[in-house]
C-alpha positions in Angstrom: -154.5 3.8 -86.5 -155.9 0.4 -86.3 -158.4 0.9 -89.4 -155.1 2.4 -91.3 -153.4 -0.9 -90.5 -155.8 -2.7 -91.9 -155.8 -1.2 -94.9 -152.0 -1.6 -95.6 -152.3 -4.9 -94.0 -154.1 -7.7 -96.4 -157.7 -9.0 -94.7 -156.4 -12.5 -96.5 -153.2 -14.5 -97.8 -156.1 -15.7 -100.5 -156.1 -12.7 -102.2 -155.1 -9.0 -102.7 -156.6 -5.8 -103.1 -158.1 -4.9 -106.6 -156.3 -1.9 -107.0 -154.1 0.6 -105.1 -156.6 1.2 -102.5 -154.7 1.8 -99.2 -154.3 5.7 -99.9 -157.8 6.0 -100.0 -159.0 4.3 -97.2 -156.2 5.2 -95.3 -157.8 9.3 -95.8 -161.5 8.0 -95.1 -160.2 6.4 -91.8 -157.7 9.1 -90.6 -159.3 12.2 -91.7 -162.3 11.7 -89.3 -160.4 10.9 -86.2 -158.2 13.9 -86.9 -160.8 16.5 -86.8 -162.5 14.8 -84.4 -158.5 15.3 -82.1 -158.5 18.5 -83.7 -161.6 20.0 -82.8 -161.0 18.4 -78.8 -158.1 19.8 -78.4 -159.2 23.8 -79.7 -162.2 23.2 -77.4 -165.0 22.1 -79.8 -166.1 19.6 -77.7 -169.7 19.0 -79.5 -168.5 18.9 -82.3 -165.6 16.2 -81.6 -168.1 14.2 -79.4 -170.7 14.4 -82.3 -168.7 13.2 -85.4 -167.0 9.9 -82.5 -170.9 9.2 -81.7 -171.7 9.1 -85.9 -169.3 6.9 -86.5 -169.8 5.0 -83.9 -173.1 4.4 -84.6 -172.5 2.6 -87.9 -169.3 1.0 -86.9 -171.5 -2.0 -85.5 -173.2 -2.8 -89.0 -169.1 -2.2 -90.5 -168.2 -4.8 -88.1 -170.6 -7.2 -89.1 -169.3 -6.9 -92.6 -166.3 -7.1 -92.6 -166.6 -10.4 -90.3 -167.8 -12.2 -93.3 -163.9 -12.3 -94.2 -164.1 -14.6 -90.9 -167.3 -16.6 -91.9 -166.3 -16.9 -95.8 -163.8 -14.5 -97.1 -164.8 -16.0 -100.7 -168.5 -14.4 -100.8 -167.2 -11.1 -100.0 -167.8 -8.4 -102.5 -165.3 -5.8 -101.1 -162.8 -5.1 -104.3 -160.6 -2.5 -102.6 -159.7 -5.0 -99.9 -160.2 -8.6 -101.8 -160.1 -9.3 -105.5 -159.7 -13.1 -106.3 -157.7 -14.1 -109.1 -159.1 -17.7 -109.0 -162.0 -19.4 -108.3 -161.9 -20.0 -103.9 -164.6 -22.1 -102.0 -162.9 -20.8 -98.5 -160.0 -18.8 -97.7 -157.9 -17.4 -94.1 -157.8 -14.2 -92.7 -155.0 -12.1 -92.5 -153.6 -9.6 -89.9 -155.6 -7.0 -91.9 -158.5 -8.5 -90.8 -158.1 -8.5 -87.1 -156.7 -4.4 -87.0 -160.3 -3.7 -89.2 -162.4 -5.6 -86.1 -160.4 -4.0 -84.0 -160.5 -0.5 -85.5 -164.2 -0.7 -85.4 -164.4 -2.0 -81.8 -162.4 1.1 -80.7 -165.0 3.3 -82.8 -167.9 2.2 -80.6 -165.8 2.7 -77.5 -164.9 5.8 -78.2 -168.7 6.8 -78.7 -169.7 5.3 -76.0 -167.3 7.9 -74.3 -168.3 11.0 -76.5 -171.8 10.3 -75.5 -171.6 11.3 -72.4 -170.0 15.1 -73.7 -173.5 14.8 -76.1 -175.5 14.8 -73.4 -174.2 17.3 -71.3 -174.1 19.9 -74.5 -177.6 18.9 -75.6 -178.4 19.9 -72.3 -176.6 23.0 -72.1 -177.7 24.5 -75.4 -181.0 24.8 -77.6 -181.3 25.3 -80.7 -183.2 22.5 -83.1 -186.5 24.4 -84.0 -184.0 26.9 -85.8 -182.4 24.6 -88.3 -182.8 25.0 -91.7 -183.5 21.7 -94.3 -184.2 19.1 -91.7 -186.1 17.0 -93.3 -184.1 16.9 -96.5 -180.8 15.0 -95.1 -182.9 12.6 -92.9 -184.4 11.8 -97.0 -181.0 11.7 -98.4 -180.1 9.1 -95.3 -183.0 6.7 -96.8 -181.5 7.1 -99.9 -177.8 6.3 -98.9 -179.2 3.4 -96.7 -181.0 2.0 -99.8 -177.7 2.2 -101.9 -176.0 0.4 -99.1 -178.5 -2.9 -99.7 -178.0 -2.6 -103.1 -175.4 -4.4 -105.3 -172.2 -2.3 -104.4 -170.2 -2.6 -107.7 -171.3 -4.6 -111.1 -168.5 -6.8 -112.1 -167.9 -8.6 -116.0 -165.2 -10.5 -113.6 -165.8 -14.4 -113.3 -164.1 -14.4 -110.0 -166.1 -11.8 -108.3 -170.0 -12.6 -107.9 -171.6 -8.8 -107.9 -174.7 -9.3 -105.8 -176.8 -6.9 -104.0 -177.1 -7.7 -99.7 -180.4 -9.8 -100.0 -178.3 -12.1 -102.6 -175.3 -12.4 -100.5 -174.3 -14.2 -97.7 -176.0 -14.1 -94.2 -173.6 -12.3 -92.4 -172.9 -9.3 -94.8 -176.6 -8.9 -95.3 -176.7 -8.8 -91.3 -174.4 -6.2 -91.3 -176.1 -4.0 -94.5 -179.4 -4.4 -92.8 -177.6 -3.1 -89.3 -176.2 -0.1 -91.4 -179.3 0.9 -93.4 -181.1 1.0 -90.2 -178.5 3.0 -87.9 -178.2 5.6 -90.9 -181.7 7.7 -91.2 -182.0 7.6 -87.2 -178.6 8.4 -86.3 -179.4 11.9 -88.9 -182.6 12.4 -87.2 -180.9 12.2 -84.2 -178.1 14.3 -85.3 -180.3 17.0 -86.9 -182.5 16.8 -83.6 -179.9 17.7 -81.4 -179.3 20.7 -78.9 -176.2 21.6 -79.8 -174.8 22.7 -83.2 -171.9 21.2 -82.8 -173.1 18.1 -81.8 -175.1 18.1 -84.7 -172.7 19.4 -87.3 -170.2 16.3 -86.1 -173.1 13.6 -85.9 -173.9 14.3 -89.6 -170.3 14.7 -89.9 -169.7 11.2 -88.6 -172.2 9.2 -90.3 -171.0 10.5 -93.6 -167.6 9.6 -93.1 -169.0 6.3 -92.3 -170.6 5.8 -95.3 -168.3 7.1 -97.6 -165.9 4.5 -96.0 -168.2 1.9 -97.1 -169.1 3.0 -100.3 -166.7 5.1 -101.8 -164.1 2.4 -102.3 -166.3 0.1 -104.5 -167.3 3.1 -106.6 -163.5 4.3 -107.1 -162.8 -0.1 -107.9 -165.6 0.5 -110.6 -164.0 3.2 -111.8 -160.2 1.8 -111.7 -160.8 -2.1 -111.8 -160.9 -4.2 -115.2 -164.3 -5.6 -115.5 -165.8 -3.7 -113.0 -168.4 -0.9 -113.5 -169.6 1.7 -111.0 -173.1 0.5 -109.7 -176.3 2.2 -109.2 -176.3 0.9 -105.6 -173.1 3.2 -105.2 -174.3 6.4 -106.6 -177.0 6.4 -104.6 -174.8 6.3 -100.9 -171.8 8.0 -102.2 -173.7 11.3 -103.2 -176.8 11.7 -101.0 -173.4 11.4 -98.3 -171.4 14.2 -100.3 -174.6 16.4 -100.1 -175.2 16.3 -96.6 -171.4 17.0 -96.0 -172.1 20.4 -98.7 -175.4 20.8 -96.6 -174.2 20.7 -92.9 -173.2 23.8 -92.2 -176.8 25.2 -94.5 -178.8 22.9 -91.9 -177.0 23.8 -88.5 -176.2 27.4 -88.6 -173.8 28.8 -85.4 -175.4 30.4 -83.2 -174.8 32.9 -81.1 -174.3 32.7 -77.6 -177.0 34.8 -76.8 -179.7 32.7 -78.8 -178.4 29.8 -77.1 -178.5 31.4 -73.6 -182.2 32.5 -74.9 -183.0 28.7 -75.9 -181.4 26.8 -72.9 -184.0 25.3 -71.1 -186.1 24.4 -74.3 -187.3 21.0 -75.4 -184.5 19.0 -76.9 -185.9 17.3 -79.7 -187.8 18.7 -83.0 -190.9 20.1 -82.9 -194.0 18.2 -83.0 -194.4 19.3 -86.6 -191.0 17.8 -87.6 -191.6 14.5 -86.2 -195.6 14.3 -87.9 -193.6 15.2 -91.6 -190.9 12.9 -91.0 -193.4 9.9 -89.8 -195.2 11.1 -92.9 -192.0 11.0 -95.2 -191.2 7.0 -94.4 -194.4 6.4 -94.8 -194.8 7.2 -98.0 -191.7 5.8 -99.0 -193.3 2.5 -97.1 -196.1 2.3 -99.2 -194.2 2.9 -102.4 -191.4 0.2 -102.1 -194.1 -1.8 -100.5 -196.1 -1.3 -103.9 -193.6 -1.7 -106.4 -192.2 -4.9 -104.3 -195.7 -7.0 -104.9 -196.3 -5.5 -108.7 -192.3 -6.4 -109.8 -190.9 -10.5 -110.1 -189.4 -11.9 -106.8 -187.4 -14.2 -108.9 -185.9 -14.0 -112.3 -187.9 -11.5 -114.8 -191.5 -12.8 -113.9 -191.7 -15.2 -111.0 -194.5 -13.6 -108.8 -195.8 -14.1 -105.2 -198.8 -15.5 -104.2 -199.2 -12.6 -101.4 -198.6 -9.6 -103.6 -202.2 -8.9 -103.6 -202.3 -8.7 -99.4 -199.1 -6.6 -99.9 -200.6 -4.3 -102.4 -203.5 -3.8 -100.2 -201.1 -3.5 -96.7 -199.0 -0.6 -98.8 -202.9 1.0 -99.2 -204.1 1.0 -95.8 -200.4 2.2 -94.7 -200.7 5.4 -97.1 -204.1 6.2 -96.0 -203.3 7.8 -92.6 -200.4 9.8 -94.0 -202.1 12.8 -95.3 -204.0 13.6 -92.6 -200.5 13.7 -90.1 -200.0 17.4 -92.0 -203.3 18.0 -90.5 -203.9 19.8 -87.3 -207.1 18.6 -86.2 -206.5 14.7 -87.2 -203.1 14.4 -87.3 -202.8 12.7 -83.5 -205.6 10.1 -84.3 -203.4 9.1 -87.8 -200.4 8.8 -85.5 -202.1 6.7 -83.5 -203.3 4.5 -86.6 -200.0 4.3 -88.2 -197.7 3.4 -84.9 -200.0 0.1 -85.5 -201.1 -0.2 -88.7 -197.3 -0.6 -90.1 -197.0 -4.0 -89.1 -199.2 -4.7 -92.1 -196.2 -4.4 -94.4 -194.4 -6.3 -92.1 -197.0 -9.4 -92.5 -197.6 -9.3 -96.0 -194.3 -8.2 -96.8 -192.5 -11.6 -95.1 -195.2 -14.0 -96.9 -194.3 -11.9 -100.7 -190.6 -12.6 -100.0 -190.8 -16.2 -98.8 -191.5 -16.7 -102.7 -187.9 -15.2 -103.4 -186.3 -16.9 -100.5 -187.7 -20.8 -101.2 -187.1 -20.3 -105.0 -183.6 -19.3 -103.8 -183.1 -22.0 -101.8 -184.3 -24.7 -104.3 -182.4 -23.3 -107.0 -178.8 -22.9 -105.2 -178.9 -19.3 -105.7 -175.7 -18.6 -104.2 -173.7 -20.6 -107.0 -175.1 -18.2 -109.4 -172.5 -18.2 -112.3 -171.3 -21.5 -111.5 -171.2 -23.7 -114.5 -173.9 -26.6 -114.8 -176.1 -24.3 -112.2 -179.5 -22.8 -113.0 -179.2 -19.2 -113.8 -181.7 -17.7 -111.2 -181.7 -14.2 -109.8 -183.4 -12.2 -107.3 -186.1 -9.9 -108.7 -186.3 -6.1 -108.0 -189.4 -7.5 -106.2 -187.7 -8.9 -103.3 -185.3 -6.1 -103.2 -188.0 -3.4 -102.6 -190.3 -5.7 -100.6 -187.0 -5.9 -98.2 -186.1 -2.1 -98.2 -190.2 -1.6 -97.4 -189.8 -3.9 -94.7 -186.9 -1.9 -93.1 -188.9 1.3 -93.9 -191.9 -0.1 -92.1 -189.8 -0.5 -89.1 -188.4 3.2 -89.5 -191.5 4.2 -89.6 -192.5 2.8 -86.3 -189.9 4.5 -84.8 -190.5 8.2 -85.8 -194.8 7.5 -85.0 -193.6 6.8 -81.3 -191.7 9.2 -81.0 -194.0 11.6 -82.2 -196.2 10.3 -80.1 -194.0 10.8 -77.1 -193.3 14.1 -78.4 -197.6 14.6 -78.6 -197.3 13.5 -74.9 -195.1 15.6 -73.4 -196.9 18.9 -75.3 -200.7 17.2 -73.8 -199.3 16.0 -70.2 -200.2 12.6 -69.2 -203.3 13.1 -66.9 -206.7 12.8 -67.5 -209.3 10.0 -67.4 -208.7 6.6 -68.3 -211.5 4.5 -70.8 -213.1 1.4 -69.0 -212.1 -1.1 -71.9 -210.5 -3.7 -69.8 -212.9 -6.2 -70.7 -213.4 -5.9 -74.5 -209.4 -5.2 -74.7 -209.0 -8.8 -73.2 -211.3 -10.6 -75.1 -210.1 -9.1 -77.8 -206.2 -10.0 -77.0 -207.0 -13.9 -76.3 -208.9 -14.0 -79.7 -205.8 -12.2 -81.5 -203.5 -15.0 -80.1 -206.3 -17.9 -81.2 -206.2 -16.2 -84.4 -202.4 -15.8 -85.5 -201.9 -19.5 -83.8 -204.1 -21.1 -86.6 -204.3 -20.9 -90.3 -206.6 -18.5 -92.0 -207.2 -20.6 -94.4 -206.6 -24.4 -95.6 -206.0 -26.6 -98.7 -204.8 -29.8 -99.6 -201.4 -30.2 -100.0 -200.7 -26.8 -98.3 -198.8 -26.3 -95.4 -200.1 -23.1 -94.0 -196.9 -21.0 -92.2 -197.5 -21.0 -88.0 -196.2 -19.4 -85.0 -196.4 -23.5 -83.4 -196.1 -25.6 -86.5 -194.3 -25.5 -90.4 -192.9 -22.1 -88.9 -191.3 -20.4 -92.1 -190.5 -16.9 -93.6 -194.2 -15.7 -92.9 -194.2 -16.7 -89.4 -192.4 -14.0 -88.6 -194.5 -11.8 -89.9 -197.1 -13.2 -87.9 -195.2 -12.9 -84.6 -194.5 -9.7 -85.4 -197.9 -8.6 -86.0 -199.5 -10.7 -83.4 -196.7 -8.5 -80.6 -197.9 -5.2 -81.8 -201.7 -6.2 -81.7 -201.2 -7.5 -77.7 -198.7 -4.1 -77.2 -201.2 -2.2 -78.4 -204.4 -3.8 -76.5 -202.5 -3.7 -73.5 -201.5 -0.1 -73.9 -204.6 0.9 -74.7 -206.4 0.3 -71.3 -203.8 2.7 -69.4 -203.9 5.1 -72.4 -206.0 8.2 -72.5 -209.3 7.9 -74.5 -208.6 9.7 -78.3 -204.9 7.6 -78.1 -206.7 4.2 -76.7 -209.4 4.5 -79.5 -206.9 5.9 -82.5 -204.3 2.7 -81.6 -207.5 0.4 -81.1 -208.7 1.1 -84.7 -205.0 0.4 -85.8 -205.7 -3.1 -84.4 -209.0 -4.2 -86.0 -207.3 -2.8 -89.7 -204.6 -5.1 -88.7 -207.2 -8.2 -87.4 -208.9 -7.1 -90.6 -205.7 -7.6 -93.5 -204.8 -11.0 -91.6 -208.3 -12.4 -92.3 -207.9 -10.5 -95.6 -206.1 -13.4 -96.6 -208.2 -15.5 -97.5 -209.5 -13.9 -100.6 -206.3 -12.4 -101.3 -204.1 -15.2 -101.0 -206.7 -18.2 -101.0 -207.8 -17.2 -104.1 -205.3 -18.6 -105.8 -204.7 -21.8 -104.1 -207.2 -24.3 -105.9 -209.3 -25.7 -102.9 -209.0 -23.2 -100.6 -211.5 -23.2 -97.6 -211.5 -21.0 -94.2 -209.8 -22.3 -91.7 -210.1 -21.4 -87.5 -208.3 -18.5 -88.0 -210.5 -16.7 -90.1 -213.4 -17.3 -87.8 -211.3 -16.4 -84.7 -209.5 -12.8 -86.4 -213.1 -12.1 -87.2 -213.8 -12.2 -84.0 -211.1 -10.4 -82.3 -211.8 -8.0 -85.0 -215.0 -7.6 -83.2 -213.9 -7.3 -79.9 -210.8 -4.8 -80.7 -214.0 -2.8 -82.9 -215.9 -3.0 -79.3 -213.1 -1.4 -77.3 -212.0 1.2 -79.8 -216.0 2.3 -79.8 -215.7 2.4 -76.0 -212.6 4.9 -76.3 -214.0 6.7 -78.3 -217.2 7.5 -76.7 -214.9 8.2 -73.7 -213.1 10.7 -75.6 -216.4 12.7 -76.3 -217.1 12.7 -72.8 
């Protein structure tokens, strides 16, 4: 009711809907929370709790988008809800606005409640080693959550700014990020769950979700003068459509009898599932991480100093992925990837600090203004973003295989003595992300204590994963402690990497203490790994 409201009701006194949009988003609001009523009320309980826990999981990333009405209603690109007429710095919120936030707060309430009622069916009732196509809608998730950060609907309009989520405003792009994220876990999730019916309404859910977000902007290219239907739509309106054609295909009933037979049974996919999904994102990783170093950050041929580190981070990310479809080594590439990711992660913050500095110098976001430079953010930056939320993704579905290789291997056995080595190793990892690889005049070299900038988080980032890892290592059985300890000295290894990556370009470039201290630690982590390893023979 409250999301209807806000449709009829206008998000601003600034300006109007771009079309006769109400209808439509008053079906794409309604129609979920009636079969969702309906289904509790005929005794469907799964299935009403699943499709209230898949919305809810994207209603906090709609929240944070539609609070950039509040922040700067002006920068919005949402046509079916705000169309200027006229060129607005700032502009008010309207009643609309306040029944959307609320609309969306009441989602997440609500699956907070249902998740209780998931649990207790995912308990009851087996059933996820059956499913059909489970790895194809947890693909077509990645692609709708890559539509979702792209530029939701071209405009010829002078008034409306198409941009994609990297080129808008902080808050939206907050809120983009949040949704491309919650998407391709909430499906493996959903498609991982007990229950069919908690499964059938999860995927449900989040494809109501999405089509809420999306759908409108394609329909305002379609019905809108000036505005044209985007890639960036296309590509979260029909992978959503799909899965809705493929749910019942994916999670077929069962019978009471095979869920009597199943009860009891683990309750997420099989071991095998999780190694060919971990193996899916990381492939798709490497790729964007590829073609985000080879295409421009800026413009049509503005480069980044650090594609050559990303190039080489996309490499060493691909390499363990094969062997995850193999029996015998597919534990020890787990254990290399769940570390080796954060690679991306540091290459891929230094290639887009090119894109995000040019941006700022050159008032990107008063592109089309008169008087202003014309700039524009390269498909560079676009896919080094998208590789940097696939990175993350795939950090997610390693660990959990791992958890998953856990519970199938038990959790005794002997521990390796690498306390020693481990620590060395650790303060020497800290020395070595605290101070610049290398140096040069007139270069301020990104830090984690001084100049700290776009790269420093990818050093923080990389620097928490090395400790995590060294510290997990010494409690971790010997094949896991040496696989993840590897994973460290390829990570020690692509930081010093910079030097002749990055340095090379940078007239007067000479190692600096942190080359001579990753080195180091390289050693040490190369030490401990060896000491796992012989302690995994034994």
């Amino acid at each position: 009711m409250a999301l209807s409201g806000g449709a009829v009701a206008h998000v601003s006194p600034a300006a109007a809907p771009g079309y006769l949009s109400w209808p439509l988003l008053l079906v794409l609001a309604v129609v979920p929370a009636g079969i969702a009523l309906a289904a509790a009320f005929s005794g469907r309980h799964g299935l009403a709790a699943g499709l209230l826990a898949g919305l809810a999981a994207l209603a906090p990333g709609r929240l944070v988008v539609d609070l950039q009405f509040l922040a700067n209603g002006s920068k919005t690109i949402r046509p079916e809800l705000y169309f200027p007429d006229r060129l607005l710095d700032r502009s008010a919120v309207g009643p609309g606005f306040w029944l959307l936030i609320g609309g969306h707060l009441l989602t997440l309430v609500a699956g907070i409640v249902a998740a209780r009622t998931v649990r207790e069916r995912n308990e009851i009732a087996g059933g996820a080693d059956k499913r059909r196509l489970r790895l194809v809608i947890p693909l077509l998730a990645v692609v709708a959550a890559v539509g979702l950060l792209m530029t939701p609907v071209l405009s010829d309009d002078p008034f409306l700014l198409a941009r994609s989520a990297f080129e808008g405003p902080g808050v939206a792009l907050a809120g983009y990020l949040l949704l491309a994220a919650a998407l391709p876990i909430t499906a493996v999730l959903g498609i991982s769950a007990g229950s069919d019916g908690v499964a059938r309404g999860t995927l449900g859910g989040i494809a109501a979700a999405v089509l809420a977000v999306a759908l409108p902007a394609w329909v305002a290219g379609l019905a809108v003068p000036g505005l044209h239907v985007s890639t960036g739509a296309y590509l979260a309106v029909v992978p959503m459509a799909l899965v809705l054609a493929l749910i019942p295909l994916a999670t077929p009933q069962q019978t009471p009898d095979e869920r009597t037979d199943l009860a009891g049974e683990a309750r997420v996919p099989g071991l095998t599932i999780w190694r060919a999904l971990t193996a899916l994102l990381t492939l798709l990783t490497a790729v964007a991480a590829a073609i985000g170093a080879i295409a421009p950050q800026v413009g049509d041929s503005t480069g980044s100093p650090a594609r050559w580190l990303l190039i080489v981070a996309a490499i060493l990310v691909f390499l363990p992925a094969p062997f995850l479809l193999v029996q015998r080594a597919a534990a020890t590439a787990r254990g290399v990837l769940a570390v080796v990711w954060a690679g991306v992660v540091l290459a891929g913050t230094s290639v887009l600090s090119t894109a995000i500095t040019a941006s700022e110098a050159s008032g990107l976001g008063e592109l089309g203004m008169p008087g202003t430079p014309s700039f524009h953010l390269g498909s560079g930056a676009v896919f080094t973003a998208i590789a940097l939320g696939l990175a993350g993704l795939t950090a997610l579905a390693a660990v959990v295989a791992g958890v998953v290789e856990r519970d199938d291997a038990g959790s005794g056995g002997p521990r390796s003595p690498i306390v020693i080595p481990a620590g060395i190793a650790a303060v020497l990892a800290i020395a070595a992300f605290s101070t610049p690889v290398f140096t040069a005049p007139d270069y301020p070299a990104p830090g984690l204590w001084s100049d700290f900038d776009t790269p420093s988080w990818g050093l923080l980032a990389t620097l928490l994963v090395v400790l995590g890892t060294l510290g997990l290592s010494v409690r971790a059985r010997p094949g896991v402690a040496a696989a993840g300890l590897a994973g460290v000295v390829v990570l020690l290894a692509l930081h010093v990497a910079e030097l002749p990556l990055v340095g090379s370009a940078i007239d007067g470039a000479q190692p600096g203490a942190g080359f001579w201290l990753g080195l180091a630690a390289a050693v040490a982590a190369g030490v401990a790994a060896g000491a796992a390893a012989v302690g995994a023979k034994k």
